[in-house]
C-alpha positions as CSV (number, residue, x, y, z in Angstrom):
1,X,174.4,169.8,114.5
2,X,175.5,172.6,112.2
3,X,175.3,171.0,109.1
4,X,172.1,170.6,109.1
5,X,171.1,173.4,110.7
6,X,170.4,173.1,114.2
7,X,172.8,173.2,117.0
8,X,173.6,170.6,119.1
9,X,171.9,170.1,122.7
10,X,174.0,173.0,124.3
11,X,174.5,171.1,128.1
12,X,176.9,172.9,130.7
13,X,180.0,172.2,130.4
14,X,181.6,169.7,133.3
15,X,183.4,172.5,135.1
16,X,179.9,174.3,135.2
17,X,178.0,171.5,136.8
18,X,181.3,171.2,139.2
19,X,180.9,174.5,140.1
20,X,177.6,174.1,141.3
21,X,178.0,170.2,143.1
22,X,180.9,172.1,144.6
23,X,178.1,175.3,145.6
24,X,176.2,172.4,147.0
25,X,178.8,170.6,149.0
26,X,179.7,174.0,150.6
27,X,176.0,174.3,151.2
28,X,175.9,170.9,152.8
29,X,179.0,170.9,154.9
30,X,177.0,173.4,157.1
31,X,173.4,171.6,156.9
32,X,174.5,168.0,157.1
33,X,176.2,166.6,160.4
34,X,179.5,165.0,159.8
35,X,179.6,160.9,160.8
36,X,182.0,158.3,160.4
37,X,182.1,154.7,159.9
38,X,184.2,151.6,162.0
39,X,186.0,149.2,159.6
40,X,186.0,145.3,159.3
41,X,188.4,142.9,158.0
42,X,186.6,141.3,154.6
43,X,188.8,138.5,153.6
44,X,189.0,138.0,149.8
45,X,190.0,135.6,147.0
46,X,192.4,137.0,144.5
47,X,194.5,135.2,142.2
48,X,194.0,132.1,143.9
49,X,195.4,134.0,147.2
50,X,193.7,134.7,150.2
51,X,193.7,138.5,151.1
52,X,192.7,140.1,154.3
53,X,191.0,143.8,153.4
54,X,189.1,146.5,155.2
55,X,186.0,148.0,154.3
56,X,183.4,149.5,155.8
57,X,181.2,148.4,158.5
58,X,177.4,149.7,157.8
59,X,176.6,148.8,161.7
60,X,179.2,151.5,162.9
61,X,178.2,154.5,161.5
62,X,177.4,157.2,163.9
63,X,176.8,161.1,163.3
64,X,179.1,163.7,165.3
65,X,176.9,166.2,166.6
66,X,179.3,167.9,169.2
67,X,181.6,169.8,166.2
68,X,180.8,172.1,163.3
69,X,182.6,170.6,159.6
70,X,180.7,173.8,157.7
71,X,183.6,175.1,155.2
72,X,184.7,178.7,155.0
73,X,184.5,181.3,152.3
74,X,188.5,181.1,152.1
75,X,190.7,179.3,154.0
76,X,194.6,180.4,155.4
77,X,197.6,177.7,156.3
78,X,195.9,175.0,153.6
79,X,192.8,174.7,154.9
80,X,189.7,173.5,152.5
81,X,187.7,176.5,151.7
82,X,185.0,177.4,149.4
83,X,187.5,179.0,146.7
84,X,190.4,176.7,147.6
85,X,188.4,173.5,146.8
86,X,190.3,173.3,143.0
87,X,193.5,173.8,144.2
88,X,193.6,171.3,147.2
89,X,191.7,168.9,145.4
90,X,194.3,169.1,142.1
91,X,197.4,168.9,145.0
92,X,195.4,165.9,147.3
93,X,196.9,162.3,147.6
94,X,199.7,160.8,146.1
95,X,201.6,159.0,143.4
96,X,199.7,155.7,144.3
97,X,196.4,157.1,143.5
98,X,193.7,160.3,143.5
99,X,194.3,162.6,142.5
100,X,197.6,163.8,141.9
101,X,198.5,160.0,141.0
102,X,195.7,160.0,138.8
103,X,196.3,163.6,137.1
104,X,199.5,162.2,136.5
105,X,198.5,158.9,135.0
106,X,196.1,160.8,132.3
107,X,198.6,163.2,131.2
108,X,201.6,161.4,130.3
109,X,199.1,158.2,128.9
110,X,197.5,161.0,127.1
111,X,200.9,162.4,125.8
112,X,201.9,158.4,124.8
113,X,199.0,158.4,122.8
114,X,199.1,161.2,120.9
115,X,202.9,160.1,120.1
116,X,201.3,157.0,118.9
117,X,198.2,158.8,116.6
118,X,200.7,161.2,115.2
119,X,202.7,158.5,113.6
120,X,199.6,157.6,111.8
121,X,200.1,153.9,112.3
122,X,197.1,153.1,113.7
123,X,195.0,154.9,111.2
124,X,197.5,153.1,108.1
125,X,196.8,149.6,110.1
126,X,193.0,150.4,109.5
127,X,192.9,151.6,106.2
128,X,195.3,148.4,105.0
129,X,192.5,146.3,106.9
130,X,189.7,148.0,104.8
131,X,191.9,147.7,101.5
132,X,192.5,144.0,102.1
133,X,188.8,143.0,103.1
134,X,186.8,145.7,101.1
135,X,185.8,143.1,98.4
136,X,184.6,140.6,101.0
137,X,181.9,142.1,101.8
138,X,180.4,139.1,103.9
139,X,183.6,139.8,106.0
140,X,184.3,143.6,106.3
141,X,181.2,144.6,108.6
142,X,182.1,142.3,111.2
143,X,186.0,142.7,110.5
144,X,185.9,146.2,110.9
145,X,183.3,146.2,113.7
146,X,185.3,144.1,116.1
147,X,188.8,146.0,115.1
148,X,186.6,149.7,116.2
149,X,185.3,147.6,119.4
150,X,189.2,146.7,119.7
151,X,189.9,150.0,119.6
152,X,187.2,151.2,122.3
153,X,188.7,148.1,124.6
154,X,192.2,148.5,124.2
155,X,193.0,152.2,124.6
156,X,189.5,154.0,124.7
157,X,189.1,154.9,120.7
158,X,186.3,157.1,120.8
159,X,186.9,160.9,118.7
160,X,189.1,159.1,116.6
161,X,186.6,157.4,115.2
162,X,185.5,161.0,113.1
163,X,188.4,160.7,111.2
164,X,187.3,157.0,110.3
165,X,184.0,158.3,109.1
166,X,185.6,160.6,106.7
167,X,187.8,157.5,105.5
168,X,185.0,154.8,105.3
169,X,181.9,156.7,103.9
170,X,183.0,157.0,100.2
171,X,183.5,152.9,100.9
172,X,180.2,152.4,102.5
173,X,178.3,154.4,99.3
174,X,180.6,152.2,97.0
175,X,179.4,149.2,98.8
176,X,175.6,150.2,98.7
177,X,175.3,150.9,102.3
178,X,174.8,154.5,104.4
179,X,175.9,157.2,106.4
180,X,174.3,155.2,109.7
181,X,175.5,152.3,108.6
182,X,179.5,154.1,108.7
183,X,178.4,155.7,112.4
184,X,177.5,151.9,113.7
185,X,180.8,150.8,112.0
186,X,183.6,153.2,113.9
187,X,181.8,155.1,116.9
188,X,179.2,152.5,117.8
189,X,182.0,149.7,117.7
190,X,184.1,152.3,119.7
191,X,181.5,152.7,122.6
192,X,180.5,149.3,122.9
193,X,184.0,148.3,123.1
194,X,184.5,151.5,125.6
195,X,181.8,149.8,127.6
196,X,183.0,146.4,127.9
197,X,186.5,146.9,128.5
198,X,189.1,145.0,130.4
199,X,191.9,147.5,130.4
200,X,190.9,150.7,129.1
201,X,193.6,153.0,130.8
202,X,191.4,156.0,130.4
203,X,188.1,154.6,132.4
204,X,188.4,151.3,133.7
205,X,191.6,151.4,135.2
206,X,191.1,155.4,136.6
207,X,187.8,153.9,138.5
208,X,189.7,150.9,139.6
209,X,191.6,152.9,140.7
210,X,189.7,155.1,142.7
211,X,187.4,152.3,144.1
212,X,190.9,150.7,145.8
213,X,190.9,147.7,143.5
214,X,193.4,145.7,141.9
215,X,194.2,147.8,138.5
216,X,192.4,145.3,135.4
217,X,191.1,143.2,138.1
218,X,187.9,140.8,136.8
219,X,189.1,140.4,133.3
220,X,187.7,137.5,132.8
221,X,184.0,138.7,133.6
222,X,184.5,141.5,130.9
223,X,186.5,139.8,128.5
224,X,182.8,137.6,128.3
225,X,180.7,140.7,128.2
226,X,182.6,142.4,125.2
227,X,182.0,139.6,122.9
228,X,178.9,139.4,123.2
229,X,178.3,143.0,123.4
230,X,180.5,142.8,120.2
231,X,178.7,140.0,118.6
232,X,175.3,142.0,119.5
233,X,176.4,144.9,117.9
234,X,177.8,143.1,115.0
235,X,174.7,141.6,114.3
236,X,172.3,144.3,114.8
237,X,174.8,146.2,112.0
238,X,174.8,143.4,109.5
239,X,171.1,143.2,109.8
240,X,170.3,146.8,109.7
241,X,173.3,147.4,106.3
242,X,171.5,144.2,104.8
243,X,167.9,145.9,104.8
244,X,169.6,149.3,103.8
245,X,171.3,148.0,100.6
246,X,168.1,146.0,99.6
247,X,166.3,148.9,99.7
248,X,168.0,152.0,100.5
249,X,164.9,154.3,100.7
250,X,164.4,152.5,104.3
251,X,167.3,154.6,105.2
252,X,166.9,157.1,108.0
253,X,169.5,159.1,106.5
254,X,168.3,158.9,102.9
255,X,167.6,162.2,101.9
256,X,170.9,163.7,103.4
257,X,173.0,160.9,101.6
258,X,171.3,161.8,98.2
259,X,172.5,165.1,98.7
260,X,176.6,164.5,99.9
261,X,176.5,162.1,96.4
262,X,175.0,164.8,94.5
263,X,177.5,167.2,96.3
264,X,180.9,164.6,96.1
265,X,180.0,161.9,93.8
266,X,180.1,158.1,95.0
267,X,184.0,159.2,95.5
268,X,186.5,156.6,96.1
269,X,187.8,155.5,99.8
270,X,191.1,156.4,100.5
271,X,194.1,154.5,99.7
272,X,195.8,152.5,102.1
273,X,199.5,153.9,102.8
274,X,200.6,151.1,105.2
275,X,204.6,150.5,105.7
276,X,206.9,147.9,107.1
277,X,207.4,150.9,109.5
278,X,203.9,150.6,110.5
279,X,203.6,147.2,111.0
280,X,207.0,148.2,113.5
281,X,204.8,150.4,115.3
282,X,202.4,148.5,115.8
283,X,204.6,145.8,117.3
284,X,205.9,147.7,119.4
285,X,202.7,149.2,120.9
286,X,201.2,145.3,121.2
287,X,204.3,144.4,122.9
288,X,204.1,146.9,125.5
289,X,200.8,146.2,125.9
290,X,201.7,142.2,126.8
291,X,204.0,144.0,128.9
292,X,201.6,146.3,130.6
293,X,199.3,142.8,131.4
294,X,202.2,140.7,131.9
295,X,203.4,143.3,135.3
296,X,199.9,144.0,136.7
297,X,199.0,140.0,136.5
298,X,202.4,139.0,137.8
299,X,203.9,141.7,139.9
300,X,201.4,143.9,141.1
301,X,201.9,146.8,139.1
302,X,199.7,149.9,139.7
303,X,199.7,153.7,138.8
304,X,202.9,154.6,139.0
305,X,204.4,151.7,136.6
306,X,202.0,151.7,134.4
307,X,201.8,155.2,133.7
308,X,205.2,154.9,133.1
309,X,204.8,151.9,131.6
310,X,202.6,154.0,128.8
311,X,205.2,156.7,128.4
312,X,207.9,154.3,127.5
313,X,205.7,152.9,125.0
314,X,205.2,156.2,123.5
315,X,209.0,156.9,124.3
316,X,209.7,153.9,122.2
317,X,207.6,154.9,119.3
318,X,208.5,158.3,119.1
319,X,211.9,157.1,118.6
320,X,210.8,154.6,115.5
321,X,209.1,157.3,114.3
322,X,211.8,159.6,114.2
323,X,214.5,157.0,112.7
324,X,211.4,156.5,110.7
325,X,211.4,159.9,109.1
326,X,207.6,159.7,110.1
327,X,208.3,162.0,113.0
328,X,211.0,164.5,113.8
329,X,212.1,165.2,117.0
330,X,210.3,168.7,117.7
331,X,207.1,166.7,115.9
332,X,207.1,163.8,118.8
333,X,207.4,166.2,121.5
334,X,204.5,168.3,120.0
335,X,202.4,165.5,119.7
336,X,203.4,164.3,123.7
337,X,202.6,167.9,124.6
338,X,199.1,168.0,122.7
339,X,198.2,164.7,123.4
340,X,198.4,165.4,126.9
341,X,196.8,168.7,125.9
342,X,194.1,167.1,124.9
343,X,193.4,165.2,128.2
344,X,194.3,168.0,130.5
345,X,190.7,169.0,131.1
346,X,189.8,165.3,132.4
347,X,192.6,165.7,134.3
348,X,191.6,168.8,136.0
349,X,188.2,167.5,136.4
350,X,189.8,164.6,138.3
351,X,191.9,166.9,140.6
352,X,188.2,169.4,141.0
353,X,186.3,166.5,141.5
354,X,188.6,165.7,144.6
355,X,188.1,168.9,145.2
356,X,184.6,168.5,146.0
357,X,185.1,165.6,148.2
358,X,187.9,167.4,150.4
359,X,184.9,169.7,150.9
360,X,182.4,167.5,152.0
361,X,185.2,166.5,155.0
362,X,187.4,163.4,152.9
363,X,186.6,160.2,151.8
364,X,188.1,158.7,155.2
365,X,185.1,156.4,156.4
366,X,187.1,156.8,160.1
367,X,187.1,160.6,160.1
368,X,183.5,162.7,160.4
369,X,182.4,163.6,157.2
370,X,179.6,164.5,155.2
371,X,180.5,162.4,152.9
372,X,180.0,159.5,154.8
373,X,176.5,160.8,156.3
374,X,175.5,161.0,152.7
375,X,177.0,157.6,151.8
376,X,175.0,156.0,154.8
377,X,171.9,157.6,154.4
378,X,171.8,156.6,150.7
379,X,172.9,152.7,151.4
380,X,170.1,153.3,153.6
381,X,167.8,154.0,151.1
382,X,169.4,151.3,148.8
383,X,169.7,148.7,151.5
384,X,165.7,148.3,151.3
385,X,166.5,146.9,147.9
386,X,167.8,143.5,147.3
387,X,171.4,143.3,146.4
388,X,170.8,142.6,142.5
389,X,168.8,145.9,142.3
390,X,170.6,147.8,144.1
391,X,173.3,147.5,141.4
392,X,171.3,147.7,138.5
393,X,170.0,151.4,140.4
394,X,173.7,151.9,140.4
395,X,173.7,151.4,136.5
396,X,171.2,153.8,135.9
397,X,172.4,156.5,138.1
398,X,175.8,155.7,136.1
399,X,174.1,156.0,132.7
400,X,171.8,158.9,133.7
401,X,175.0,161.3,135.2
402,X,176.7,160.7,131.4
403,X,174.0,162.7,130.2
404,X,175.6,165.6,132.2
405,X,179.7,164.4,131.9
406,X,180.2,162.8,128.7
407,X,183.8,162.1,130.1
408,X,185.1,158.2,131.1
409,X,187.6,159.9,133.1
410,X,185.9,163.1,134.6
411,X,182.8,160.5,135.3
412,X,184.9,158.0,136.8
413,X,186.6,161.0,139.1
414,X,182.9,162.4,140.0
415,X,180.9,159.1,140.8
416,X,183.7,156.7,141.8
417,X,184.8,158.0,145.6
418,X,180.5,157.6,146.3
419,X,179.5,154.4,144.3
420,X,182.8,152.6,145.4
421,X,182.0,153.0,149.4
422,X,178.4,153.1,148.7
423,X,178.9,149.1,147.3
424,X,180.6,148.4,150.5
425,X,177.1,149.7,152.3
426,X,174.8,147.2,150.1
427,X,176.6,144.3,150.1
428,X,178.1,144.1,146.7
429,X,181.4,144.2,145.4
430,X,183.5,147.4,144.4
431,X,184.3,145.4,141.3
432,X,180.0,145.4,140.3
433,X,180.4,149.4,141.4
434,X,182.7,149.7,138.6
435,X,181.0,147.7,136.2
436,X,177.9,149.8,136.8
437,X,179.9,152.7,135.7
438,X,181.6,152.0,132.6
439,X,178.5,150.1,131.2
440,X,176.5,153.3,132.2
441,X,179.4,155.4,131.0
442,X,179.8,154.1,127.7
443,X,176.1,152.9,126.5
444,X,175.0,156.0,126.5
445,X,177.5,157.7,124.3
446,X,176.0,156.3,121.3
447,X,172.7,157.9,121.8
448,X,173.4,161.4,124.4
449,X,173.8,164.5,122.2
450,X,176.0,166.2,124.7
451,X,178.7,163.5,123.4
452,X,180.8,165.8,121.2
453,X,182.8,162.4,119.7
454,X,179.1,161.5,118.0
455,X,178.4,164.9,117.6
456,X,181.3,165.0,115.4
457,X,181.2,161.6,113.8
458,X,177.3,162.7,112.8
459,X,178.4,166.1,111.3
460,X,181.0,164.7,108.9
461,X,178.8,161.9,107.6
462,X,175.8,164.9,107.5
463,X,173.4,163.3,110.2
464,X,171.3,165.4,112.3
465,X,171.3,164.3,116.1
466,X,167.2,164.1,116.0
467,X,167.6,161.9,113.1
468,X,170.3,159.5,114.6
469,X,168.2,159.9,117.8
470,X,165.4,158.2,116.3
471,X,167.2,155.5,114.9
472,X,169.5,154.9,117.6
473,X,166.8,154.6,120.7
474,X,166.5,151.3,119.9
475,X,169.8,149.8,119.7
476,X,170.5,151.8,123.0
477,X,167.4,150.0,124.9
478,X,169.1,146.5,123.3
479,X,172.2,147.6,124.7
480,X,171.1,148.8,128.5
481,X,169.0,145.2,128.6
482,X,172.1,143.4,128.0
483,X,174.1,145.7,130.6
484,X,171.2,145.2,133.0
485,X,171.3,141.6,132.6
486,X,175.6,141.3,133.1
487,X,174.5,143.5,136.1
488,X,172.5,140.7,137.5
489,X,174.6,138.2,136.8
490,X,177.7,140.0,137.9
491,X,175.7,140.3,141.7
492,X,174.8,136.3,141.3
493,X,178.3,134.7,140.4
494,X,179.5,137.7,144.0
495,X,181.8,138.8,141.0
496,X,185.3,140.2,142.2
């Protein structure tokens, strides 16, 4: 972190280390023989209907020696090919799902979004909360905790919580807390919520997507885990900003807040600027979000409405905004354009990602593939295990691979096409496949230092990673014993 000094853990960047799984797949397409699965009819319970579905059959798989699948350099007349793996992977599928559906969906959510974070009404909502509840201070942690987890759950808050450090650090000095105290507050509650989410439209629902399952399926499971994740995380806050204000010299961040007091002065929070066109906003946004349940619960709906579903939201808002005077017309459009902007890398990851898989012969458990070769010789390897630890392996490999692609989306794109068949191989559930990855997938942020959300939220509160790092350890080993232990129960209950 540069404020202090150091720079942050410099990983490769995602489209490095897809680069090279994409050098690898090439590598392997030649080395590995292809082999291809039979189906089975799995019948399933689902909204209290009975619903025939295929998956894979692990007896059936059998290798196909006779044929070569090795990729070429280049490839003529659409062909996959070493060099054309970004382009056919960004231009595979369809509007139902990856990756064209799914480049689609993160774009135009992205570019709803930013409509809705350049009105500023989420960020007024939040600072009238903290106004209102600053002088109850048995009630503000915990308020403001579960409003950030909201956040996280709702529509994956996570790098706008640096904004929120800015805002609440004068407030936390003023109350006699610290700088870690305002990091467990906004990103923490972020992640955690990020982690247990229901309907988070930029990981949940993209892996649900991939993995072939009902979009927000299992709510019920999650809407369980996030409160007590919350109420974990609330209480491990109120404890730790309890000890800190007795005795603030127990403060891993001590000497650095010493020195932005000495710099700034105990300051003063911001003022709260909220409006009855703010509190329009934000109606609006709930109630398309009761919408957006209310049409996947009750008619099905998947990518396609939803992600227009999003943009109407955003559509609507802009045009509060602009009658408003909040926004003008050229302003919403900007903010669409940058919001979209600003998720147009995880997009691409998606559509490279695919990419990959085209390479390694499809994700088509009927058609020879090295995909599936890989996919059976690692259920292999996982079939030794019993079920329950087969998906808590599946957890780790999740929370491990976030190291590398700190990126809800890009991970979801990278994992999900192997995890979500390689469930079907052990005997669990695509629904505890997706679990394992947004628990993995969000945990971790709190404590990875290729994460630039905390690497952001520690800079502006002046908190060097290796500081943070060995505060935060053990929250994070609280956190992945809690994830480990939905895990199990997840496998127990044969959650769906």
């Amino acid at each position: 972190m540069k404020t202090a000094g150091k720079n942050p853990v410099n990983m490769p960047d995602a489209f490095v280390i897809l680069f090279f799984v994409m050098v690898f797949a090439a590598i392997a397409s030649h080395l590995v023989p292809a082999g291809s699965f039979g189906m089975q009819d799995v019948v399933m319970e689902q909204n209290g209907e009975t619903e025939v579905l295929q998956r894979i059959d692990p007896a059936s798989f059998a290798l196909d020696t006779e044929q070569s699948y090795g990729v070429p350099l280049f490839a003529e007349g659409g062909g996959i090919g070493f060099l054309n793996y970004a382009f056919e992977g960004l231009v595979s599928g369809d509007k139902w799902g990856s990756a064209i559906g799914v480049i689609a969906f993160i774009l135009l959510t992205g570019g709803a979004f930013g409509i809705i974070m350049q009105t500023g009404a989420i960020h007024n909502g939040i600072l009238a909360l903290i106004d209102k509840t600053k002088n109850m201070e048995a009630l503000f942690i915990p308020l403001m905790f579960v409003v950030f987890s909201l956040g996280g759950a709702i529509f994956g808050m996570g790098e706008e919580a640096i904004a929120f450090c800015i805002v609440l650090l004068p407030l936390m000095y003023a109350l006699g807390y610290d700088a870690i105290t305002t990091v467990l507050v906004t990103y923490v509650a972020t992640q955690i919520g990020f982690a247990a989410s229901w309907m988070n439209p930029f990981s949940i629902q993209i892996a649900q997507g991939i993995a072939d399952i009902p979009l927000m399926s299992g709510a019920e499971f999650r809407y369980v885990l996030w409160a007590v994740l919350t109420l974990f995380g609330t209480a491990f806050t109120m404890r730790y900003a309890r000890r800190i204000k007795e005795n603030p010299e127990l403060s891993f961040s001590y000497a650095t807040d010493q020195v932005v007091k000495a710099q700034h002065g105990e300051g003063q929070p911001q003022t709260s600027n909220y409006t009855k066109l703010d509190s329009l906003i934000l109606l609006a946004f709930f109630a398309g979000l009761i919408w957006i349940i209310w049409g996947v619960t009750n008619r099905g709906y998947y990518i396609p409405e939803i992600a227009s579903q999003f943009f109407t939201i955003g559509l609507v808002v802009a045009v509060l905004g602009v009658l408003g005077g909040r926004l003008t017309l050229n302003g919403a459009a900007d903010a669409f354009k940058n919001g979209a902007a600003e998720l147009l890398p995880a997009a691409l990851i998606v559509g490279m990602a695919k990419g990959i898989v085209l390479m390694l012969g499809g994700d088509d458990p009927q058609t020879p593939s090295v995909l599936n070769t890989m996919l059976y010789y690692s259920g292999q390897a996982l079939g030794d295990f019993p079920a329950w630890l087969s998906a808590w392996f599946m957890l780790v490999l999740q929370s491990v691979f976030n190291f590398f692609v700190a990126s809800g989306s890009g991970q979801a794109a990278l994992t999900m096409p192997l995890i979500a068949p390689l469930a079907d191989l052990v005997g669990i559930s695509r629904q505890i496949a997706v679990l394992a990855f947004q628990l993995g997938d969000g945990l971790t942020n709190i404590i990875i230092p290729t994460s630039a959300a905390l690497i952001g939220c520690l800079g502006v509160v002046r908190v060097d990673w290796t500081v943070w790092a060995r505060f935060a350890w053990k929250l994070y080993l609280w956190l992945f014993f809690l994830a480990s232990l939905a895990m199990l129960i997840a496998v127990s209950i044969g959650y769906q």
